[in-house]
N, C-alpha and C positions, 0 to 999 in steps of 0.2 A: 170144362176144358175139353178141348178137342182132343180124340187119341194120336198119339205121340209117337215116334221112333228113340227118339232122345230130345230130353228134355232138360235144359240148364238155366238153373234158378241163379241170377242173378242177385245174392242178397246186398242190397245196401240201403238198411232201413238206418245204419249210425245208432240205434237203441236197441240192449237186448231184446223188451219187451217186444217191441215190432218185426225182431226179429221171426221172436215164436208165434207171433199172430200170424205171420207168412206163411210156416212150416204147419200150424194149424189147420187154415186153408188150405192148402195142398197136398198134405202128406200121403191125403189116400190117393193123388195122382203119379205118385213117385216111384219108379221102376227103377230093377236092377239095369244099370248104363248113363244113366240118367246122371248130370253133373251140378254140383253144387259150389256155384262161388262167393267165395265172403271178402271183401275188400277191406277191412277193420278185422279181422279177426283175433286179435289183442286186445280188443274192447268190449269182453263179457259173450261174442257170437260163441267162443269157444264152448261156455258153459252150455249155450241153447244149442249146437251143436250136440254133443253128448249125452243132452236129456236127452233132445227128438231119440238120435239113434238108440236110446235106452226103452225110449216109450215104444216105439215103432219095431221094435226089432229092425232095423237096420245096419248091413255091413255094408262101412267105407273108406274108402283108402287114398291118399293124399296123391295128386297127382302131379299138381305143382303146387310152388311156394316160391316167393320175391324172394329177392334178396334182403327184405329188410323185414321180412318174416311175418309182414301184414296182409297181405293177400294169399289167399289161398283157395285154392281146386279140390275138391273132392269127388270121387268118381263110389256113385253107389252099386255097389257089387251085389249084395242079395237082399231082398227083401221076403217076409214070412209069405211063403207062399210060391214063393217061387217064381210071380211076376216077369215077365220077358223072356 
């Protein structure tokens, strides 16, 4: 992957598992600023969300949300290391 200013993961793999094959793939590209959007997020992304950030040490914070609470923005704020 090319290097990046910001970089917004569009996830809509619609299965967790694919979800984490994504997050697997890329996680060492992933910087503080860097956006994460999930369009299902009701459907299991939640949990794969929560590992990665557990695995990763990753701090993120909700930037938006629909109104019917299935889509959602996350904005990564720090990663170990201090990245960006």
């Amino acid at each position: 992957m090319p290097e990046h200013d910001r970089l917004l993961m569009n996830l809509d793999a619609d299965v967790a598992s694919s979800t984490t094959t994504v997050f697997t793939h890329l996680a060492r590209h992933v910087r503080a600023g860097d956006l994460l959007y999930f369009d299902e997020f009701q459907h299991g992304e939640h949990r794969v969300l929560i590992d990665c950030v557990s695995q990763h040490g990753w701090t993120v914070e909700p930037v938006a949300v629909s109104t019917s609470h299935a889509k959602w923005l996350f904005e990564v704020i720090s990663v170990p290391g201090g990245a960006r």
